[in-house]
C-alpha positions as CSV (number, residue, x, y, z in Angstrom):
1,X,185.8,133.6,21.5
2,X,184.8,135.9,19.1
3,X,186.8,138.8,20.0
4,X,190.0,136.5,19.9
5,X,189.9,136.0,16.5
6,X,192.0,137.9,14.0
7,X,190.7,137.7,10.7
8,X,192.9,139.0,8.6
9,X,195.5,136.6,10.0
10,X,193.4,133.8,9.9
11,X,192.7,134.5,5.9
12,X,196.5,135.5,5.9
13,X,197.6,132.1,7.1
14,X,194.3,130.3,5.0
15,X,195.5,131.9,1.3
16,X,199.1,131.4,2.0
17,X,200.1,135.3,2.7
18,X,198.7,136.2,-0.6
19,X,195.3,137.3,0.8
20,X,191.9,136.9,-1.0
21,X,190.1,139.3,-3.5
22,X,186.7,140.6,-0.8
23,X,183.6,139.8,-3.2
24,X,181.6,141.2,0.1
25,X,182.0,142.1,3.5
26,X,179.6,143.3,6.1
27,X,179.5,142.9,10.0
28,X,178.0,139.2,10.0
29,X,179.5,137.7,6.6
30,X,182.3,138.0,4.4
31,X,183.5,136.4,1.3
32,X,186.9,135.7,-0.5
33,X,188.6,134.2,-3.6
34,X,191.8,133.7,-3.6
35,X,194.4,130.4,-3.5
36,X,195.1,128.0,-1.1
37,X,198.7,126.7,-2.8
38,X,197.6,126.1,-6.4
39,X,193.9,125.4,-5.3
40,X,191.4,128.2,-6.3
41,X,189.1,128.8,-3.4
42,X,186.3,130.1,-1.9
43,X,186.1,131.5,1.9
44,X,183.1,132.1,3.3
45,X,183.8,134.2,6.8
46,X,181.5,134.5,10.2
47,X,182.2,137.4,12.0
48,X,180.6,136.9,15.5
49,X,177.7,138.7,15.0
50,X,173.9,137.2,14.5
51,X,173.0,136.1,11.0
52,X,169.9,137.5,9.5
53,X,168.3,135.7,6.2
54,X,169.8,138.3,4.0
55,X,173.6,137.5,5.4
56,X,172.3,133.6,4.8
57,X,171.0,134.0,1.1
58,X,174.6,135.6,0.4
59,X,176.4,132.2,1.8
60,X,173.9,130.5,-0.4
61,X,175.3,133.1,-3.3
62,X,179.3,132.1,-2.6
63,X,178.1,128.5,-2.8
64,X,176.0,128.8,-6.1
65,X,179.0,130.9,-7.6
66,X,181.6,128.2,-6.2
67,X,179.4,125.3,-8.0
68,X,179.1,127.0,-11.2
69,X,183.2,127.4,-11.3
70,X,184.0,124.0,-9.8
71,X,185.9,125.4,-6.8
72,X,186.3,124.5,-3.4
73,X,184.5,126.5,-0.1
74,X,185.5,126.6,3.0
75,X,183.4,128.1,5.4
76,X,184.7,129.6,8.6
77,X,182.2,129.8,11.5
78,X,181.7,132.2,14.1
79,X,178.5,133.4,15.1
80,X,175.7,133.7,17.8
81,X,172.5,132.6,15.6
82,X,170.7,133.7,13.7
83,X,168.7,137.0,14.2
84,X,165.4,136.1,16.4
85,X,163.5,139.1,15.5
86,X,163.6,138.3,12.1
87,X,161.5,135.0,13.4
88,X,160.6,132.6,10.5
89,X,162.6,134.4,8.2
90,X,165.6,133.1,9.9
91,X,163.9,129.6,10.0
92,X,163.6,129.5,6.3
93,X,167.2,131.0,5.9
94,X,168.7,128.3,7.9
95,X,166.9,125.1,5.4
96,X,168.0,127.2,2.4
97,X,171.6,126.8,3.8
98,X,171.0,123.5,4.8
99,X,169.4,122.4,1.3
100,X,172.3,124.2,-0.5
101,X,174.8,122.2,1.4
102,X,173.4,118.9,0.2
103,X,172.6,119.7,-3.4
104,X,176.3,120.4,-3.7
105,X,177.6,117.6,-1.7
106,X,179.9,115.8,-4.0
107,X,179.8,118.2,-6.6
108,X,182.7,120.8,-5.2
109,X,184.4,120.3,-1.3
110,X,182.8,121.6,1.2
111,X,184.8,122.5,4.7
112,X,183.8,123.9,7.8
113,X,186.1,125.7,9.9
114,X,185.3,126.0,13.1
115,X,186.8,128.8,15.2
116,X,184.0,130.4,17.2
117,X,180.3,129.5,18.3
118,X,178.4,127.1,16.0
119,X,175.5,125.6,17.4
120,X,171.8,124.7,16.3
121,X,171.2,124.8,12.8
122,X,174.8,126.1,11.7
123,X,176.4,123.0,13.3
124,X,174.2,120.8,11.4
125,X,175.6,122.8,8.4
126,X,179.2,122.3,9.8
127,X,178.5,119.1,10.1
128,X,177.0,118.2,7.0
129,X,179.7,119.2,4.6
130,X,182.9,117.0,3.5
131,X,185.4,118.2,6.4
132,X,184.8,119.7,10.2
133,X,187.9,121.8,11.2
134,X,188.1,123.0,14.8
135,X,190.3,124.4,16.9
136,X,190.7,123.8,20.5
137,X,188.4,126.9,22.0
138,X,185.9,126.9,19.2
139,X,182.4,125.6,20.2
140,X,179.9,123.3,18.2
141,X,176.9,121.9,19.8
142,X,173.1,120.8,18.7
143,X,172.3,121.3,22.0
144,X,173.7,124.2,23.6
145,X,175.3,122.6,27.1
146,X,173.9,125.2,29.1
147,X,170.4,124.1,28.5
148,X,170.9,120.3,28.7
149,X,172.9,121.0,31.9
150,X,169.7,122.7,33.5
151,X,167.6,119.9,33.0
152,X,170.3,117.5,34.5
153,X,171.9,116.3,31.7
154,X,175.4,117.7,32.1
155,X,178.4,116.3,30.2
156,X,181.9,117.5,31.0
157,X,183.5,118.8,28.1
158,X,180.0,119.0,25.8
159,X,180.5,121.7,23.2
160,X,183.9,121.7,22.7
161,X,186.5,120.2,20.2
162,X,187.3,117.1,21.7
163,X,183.9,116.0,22.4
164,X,183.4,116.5,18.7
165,X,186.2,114.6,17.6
166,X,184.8,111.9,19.8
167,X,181.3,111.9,17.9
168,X,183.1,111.7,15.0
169,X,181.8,114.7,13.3
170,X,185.4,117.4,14.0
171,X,188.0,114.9,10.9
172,X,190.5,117.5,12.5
173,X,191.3,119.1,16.0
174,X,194.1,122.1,15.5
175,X,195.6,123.8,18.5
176,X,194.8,127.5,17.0
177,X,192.2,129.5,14.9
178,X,195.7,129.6,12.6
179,X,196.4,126.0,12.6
180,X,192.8,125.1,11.7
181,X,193.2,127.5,8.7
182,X,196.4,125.9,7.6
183,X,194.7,122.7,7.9
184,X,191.8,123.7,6.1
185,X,194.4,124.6,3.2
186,X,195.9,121.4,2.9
187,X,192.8,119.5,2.4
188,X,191.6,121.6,-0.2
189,X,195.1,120.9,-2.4
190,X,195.1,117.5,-1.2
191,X,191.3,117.0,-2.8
192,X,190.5,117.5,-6.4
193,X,188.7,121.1,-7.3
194,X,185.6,119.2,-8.2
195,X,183.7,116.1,-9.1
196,X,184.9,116.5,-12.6
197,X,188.5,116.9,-11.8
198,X,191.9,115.6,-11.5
199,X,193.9,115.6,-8.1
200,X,197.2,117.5,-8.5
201,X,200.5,115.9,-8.4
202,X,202.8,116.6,-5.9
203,X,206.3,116.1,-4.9
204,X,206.8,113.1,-3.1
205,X,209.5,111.4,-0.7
206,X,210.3,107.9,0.4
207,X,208.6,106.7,3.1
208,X,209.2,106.9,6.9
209,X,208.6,103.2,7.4
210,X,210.5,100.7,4.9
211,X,208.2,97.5,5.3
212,X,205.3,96.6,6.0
213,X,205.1,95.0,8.8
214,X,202.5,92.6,10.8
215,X,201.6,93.6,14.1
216,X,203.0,97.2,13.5
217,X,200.1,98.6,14.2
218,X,197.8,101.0,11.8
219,X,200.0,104.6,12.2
220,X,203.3,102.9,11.2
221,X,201.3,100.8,8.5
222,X,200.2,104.0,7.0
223,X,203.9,105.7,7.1
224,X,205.2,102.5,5.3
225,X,203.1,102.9,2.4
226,X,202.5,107.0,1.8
227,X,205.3,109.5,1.3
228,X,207.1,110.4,3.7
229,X,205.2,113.5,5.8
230,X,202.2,113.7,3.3
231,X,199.4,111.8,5.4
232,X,196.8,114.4,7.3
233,X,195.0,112.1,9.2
234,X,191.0,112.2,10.0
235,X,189.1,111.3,13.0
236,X,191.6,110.5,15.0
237,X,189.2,111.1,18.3
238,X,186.7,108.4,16.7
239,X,186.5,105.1,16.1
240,X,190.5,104.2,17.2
241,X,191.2,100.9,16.2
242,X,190.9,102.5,12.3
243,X,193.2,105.0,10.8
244,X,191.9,107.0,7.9
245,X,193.6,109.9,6.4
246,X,194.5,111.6,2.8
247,X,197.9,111.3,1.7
248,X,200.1,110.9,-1.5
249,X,201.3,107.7,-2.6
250,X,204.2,108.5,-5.1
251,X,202.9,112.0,-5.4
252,X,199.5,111.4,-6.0
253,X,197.1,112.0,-3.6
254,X,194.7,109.2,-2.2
255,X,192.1,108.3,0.9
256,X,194.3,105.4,3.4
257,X,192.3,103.6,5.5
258,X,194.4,100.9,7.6
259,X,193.0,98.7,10.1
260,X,193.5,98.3,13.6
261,X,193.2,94.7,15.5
262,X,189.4,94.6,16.3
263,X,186.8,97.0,14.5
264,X,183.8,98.0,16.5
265,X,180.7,100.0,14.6
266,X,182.6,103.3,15.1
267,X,185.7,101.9,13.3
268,X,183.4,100.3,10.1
269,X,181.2,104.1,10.1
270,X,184.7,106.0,10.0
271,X,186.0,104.1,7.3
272,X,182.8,104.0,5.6
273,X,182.8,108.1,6.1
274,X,186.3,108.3,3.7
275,X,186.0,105.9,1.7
276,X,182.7,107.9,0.5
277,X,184.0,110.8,1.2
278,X,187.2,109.4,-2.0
279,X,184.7,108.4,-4.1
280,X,182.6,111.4,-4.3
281,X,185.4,113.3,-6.1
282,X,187.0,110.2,-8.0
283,X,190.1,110.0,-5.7
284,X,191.5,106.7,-4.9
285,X,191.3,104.6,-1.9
286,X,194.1,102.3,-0.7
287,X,193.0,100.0,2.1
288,X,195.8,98.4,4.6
289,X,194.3,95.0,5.9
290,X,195.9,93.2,9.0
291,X,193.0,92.9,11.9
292,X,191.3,89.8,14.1
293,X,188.2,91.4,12.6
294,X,185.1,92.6,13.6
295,X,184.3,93.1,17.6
296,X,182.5,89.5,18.1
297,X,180.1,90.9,20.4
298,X,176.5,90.6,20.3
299,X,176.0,93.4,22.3
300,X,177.9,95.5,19.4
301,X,175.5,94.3,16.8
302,X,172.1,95.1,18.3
303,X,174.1,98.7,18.7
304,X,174.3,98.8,15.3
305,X,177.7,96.6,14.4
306,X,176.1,94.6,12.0
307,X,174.2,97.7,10.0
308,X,177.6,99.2,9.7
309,X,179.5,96.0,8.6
310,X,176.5,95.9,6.0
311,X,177.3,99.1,5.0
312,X,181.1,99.1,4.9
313,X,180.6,96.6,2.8
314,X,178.3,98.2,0.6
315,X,180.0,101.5,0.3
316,X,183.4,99.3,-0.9
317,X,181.5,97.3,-3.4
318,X,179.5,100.4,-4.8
319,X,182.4,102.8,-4.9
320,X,183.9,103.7,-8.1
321,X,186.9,105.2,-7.7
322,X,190.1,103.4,-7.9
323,X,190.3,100.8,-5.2
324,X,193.6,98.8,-4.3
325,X,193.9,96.7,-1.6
326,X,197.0,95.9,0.5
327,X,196.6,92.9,3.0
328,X,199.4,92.5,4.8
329,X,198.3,90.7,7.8
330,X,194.9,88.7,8.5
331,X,192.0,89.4,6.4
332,X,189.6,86.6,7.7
333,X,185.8,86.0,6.8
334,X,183.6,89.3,6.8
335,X,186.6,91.3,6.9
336,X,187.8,89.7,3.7
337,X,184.7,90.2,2.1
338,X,184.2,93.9,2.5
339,X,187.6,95.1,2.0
340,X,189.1,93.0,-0.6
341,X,186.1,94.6,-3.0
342,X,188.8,96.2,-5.0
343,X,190.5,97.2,-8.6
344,X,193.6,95.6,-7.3
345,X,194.2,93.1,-4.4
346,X,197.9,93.0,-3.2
347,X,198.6,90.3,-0.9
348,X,201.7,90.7,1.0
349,X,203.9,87.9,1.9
350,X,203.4,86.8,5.4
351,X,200.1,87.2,5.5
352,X,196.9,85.4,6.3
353,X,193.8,84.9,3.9
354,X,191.2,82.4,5.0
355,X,187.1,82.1,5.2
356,X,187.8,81.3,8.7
357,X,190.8,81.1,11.2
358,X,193.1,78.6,10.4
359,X,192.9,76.6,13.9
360,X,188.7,76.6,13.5
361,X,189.3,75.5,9.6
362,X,191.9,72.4,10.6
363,X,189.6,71.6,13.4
364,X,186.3,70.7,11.0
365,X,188.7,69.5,8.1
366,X,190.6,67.1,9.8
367,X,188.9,66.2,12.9
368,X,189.5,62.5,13.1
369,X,192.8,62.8,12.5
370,X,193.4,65.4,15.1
371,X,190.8,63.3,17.9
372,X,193.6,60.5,17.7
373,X,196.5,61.9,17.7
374,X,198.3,62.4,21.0
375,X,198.6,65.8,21.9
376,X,195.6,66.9,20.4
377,X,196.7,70.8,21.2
378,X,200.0,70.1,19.4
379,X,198.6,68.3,16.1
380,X,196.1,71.1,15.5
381,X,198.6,73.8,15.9
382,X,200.9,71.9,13.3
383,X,197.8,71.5,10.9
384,X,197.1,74.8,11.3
385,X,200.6,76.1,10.5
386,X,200.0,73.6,7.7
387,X,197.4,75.0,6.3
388,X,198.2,78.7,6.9
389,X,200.8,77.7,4.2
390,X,199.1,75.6,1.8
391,X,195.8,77.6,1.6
392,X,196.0,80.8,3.8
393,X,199.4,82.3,2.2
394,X,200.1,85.1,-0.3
395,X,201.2,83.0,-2.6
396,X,198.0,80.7,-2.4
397,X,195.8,83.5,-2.5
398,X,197.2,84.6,-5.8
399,X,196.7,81.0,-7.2
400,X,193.4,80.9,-5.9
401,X,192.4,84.6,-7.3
402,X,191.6,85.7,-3.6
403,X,194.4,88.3,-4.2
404,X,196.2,89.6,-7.4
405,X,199.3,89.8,-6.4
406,X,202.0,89.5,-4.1
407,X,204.5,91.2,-2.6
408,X,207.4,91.4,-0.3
409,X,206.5,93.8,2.9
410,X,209.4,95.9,1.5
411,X,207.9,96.4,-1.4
412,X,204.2,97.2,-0.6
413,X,205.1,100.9,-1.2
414,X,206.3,100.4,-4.4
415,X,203.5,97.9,-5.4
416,X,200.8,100.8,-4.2
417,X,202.3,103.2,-6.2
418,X,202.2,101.1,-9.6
419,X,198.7,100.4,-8.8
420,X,197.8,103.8,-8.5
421,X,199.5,104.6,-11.8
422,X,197.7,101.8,-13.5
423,X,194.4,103.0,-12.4
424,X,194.7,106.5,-13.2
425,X,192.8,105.7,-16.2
426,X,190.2,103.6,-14.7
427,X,186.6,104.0,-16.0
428,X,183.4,102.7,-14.5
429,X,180.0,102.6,-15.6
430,X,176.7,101.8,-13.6
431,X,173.4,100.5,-13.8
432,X,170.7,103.1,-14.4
433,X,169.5,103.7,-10.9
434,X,168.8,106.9,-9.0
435,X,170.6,105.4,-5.8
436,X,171.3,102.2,-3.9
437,X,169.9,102.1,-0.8
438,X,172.6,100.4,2.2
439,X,172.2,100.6,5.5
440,X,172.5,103.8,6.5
C-alpha cells in the first residue's frame, strides 16, 4: 500500500491546495502546519518506513507544540513498526506515544488517518484518539491476520476498513487515501480548535426533509432537523439502529444522535462515544428520540446491555455541553430517562411520552373495568388511545414538565435551532471531583 500513496497529493487535497509549511521531514516522519478551510492544523505524516524512538519522540514534539497553541492534529498512518533492532527503545517510544495521546485527549482533536499499515501499538494509538479515518485498502489490526490465521483463527476480511467500521473503532470509511484526507478536513472545521474554544459559524441551508416525521426512520430524521448537506455521519458500520454524526443546525455546528427502533449495547456505546466525544470540546448535542427502546433481551444484558444503558445514561446526565432534546416519536421508560437528561426537552406533537407503554399502563390502571367489558381487546385499545392522549401526548408532557416544549413536526428544525441559540451562553459548574466513575 505504501508505494500507492502520493503524499503530496494527499497533503494537497488535506490543506485545501494551499499546502502546509514542513516543520520536518525525514524518511519515516513528517510534519506540517498549514489550514484545513479556516482551521489551523497540524499533520503529522507516516511514510512507510519502520519508526525508530527518535521518529516517535518527534510525533510526541508536533503533539506537545499542537497543545501548547490549541490546534488540531491529524495524524496520517503508514508504517511497518517500529524498528526491532532498536528493541526496548521502541517499546518505550511506543507508551510515550500512547501516554501523549491521552494526556491530550480532550484538550485539542485528535484524528487518525488511516491510509497504509497500522497495526500493534500504532493502532491502539489510531484508535485511541477522537476520530479513525480509513480508507478502503488501508490496514489496521491488533492482531496482525496473518498470525491469528496460523493458529486457526482466521476471519475473512480481518484487517481491513470494513471490519473496523464494524468494531466500531474506523467513525469513517472513504473510498481513497484522498477522500479520507478530505474527510479528515471537514471534521477538523466542523470541531472547535480546542477545549477552550468556540465552533465556527457556517453558512447554512434549509433542510432536505421538511418535518419530522414518526416512523421515518433515523437518516431522514437527521436530514429534517440539520441543514441541508452539512451532516458527516460516524460509525455508520456499528451499532445500526443509531445514527450519530456532526452537523450544523442553523450554521452552527453540533453532535446528532437519532434513534433507531430497538437499541442493542452497540447502539447505547455509539451514542455514548459522541455524545462524549461533544462534550469534550463544549459542542452541543441534539438528540432525536422515536424508538420501542432498548433490545428486551436478557441475553443482551449479560453481554453487556445493561452496563451500557448505565452508561448512556450516565454520560447524558454528566455531560456539560448544551443538551436539547427532540422527541418526536416514543420515548418510553429507560429510554426516557437517559435521553431526556437535557438543557431543553422539545416534545413534538404526535408523539408518545409514558413510564411504560400505553396498552401495559391501561391494563394495571383500569383492570376491572377492562375484565368486564365485552371485547376485552377492543376496550383496552380504546383506553389506550385514551390515555396516549390524556397523559402520553406532547401537550401533556409539557403540562406535566416531562418536556419543555412542543412543537409541530414541521417545526422541529426551527425549534432546534432557537435552542441552540439560546444555549450558546450556557454555563455549568461541577462538584469538586477528579472524575465520576460510570460503567465503563
Amino acid at each position: 500500500m505504501a508505494s500507492k500513496i502520493n503524499q503530496n497529493r494527499i497533503l494537497d487535497q488535506f490543506f485545501g491546495g494551499r499546502g502546509g509549511d514542513a516543520l520536518f521531514s525525514c524518511e519515516a516522519v513528517s510534519a506540517y502546519y498549514g489550514a484545513a478551510g479556516a482551521r489551523d492544523v497540524y499533520a503529522v505524516w507516516q511514510g512507510g518506513a519502520a519508526l525508530g524512538a527518535k521518529d516517535v519522540d518527534k510525533i510526541i514534539r508536533v503533539l506537545d507544540l499542537a497543545a501548547q497553541t490549541g490546534c488540531p492534529v491529524v495524524t496520517f498512518y503508514n508504517s511497518v513498526g517500529a524498528k526491532l533492532a532498536e528493541g526496548l527503545d521502541a517499546l518505550t517510544a511506543a507508551a510515550r506515544l500512547n501516554a501523549a495521546v491521552a494526556r491530550y485527549s480532550g484538550v485539542i482533536p485528535q484524528v487518525a488517518v488511516v491510509l497504509g499499515v497500522c497495526g500493534g501499538t500504532s493502532a491502539m494509538a489510531a484508535a485511541n484518539v477522537d476520530l479513525c479515518v480509513m480508507a478502503e485498502g488501508a490496514e489496521l489490526f491488533f492482531t496482525p491476520p496473518f498470525t491469528s490465521a496460523a493458529k486457526g483463527d482466521k476471519v475473512e476480511g480481518a484487517g481491513t476498513a470494513a471490519a473496523a467500521a464494524k468494531a466500531g473503532v474506523a467513525a469513517v470509511v472513504a473510498r481513497t487515501a484522498e477522500e479520507a484526507a478530505a474527510a479528515a478536513a471537514r471534521l477538523v472545521q466542523m470541531l472547535p480548535a480546542n477545549n477552550l474554544s468556540a465552533a465556527d459559524q457556517f453558512e447554512c441551508a434549509a433542510p432536505a426533509e421538511k418535518a419530522l416525521k414518526a416512523g421515518a426512520g433515523a437518516a431522514k430524521a437527521a436530514a429534517a432537523v440539520t441543514d441541508a448537506g452539512s451532516c458527516v455521519e460516524l460509525y455508520a458500520g456499528y451499532g445500526k439502529n443509531v445514527f450519530t454524526g456532526l452537523a450544523t443546525i442553523g450554521g452552527m455546528p453540533a453532535g446528532v444522535v437519532v434513534t433507531g427502533e430497538k437499541l442493542c449495547r452497540n447502539c447505547v456505546s455509539k451514542a455514548s462515544r459522541l455524545i462524549r466525544l461533544c462534550d469534550a470540546f463544549n459542542l452541543p448535542v441534539v438528540t432525536v428520540v422515536d424508538t420501542e427502546g432498548f433490545v428486551p433481551s436478557v441475553t443482551d444484558d449479560i453481554a453487556g446491555g445493561l452496563r451500557e444503558a448505565a452508561r448512556l445514561a450516565a454520560t447524558c446526565a454528566d455531560a456539560t455541553c448544551p443538551r436539547v432534546s427532540l422527541l418526536y416519536g416514543k420515548a418510553v421508560g429507560p429510554v426516557y430517562t437517559a435521553f431526556a437528561a437535557a438543557d431543553l426537552r422539545v416534545a413534538v406533537r404526535g408523539c408518545t411520552i409514558s413510564p411504560i407503554e400505553p396498552t401495559a399502563a391501561v391494563s394495571v390502571l383500569y383492570k376491572e373495568e377492562l375484565d368486564a367489558a365485552d371485547s376485552i381487546a377492543a376496550a383496552t385499545q380504546a383506553k389506550a388511545a385514551a390515555y396516549r392522549q390524556e397523559v402520553c401526548s406532547a401537550d401533556a408532557a409539557v403540562a406535566a414538565g416531562a418536556a419543555d416544549t412542543a412543537c409541530d413536526p414541521s417545526g422541529a428544525y426551527g425549534a432546534a435551532v432557537q435552542a441552540l441559540q439560546m444555549m450558546r451562553t450556557k454555563r455549568a459548574a461541577r462538584l469538586p471531583k477528579k472524575h465520576g466513575n460510570m460503567a465503563l
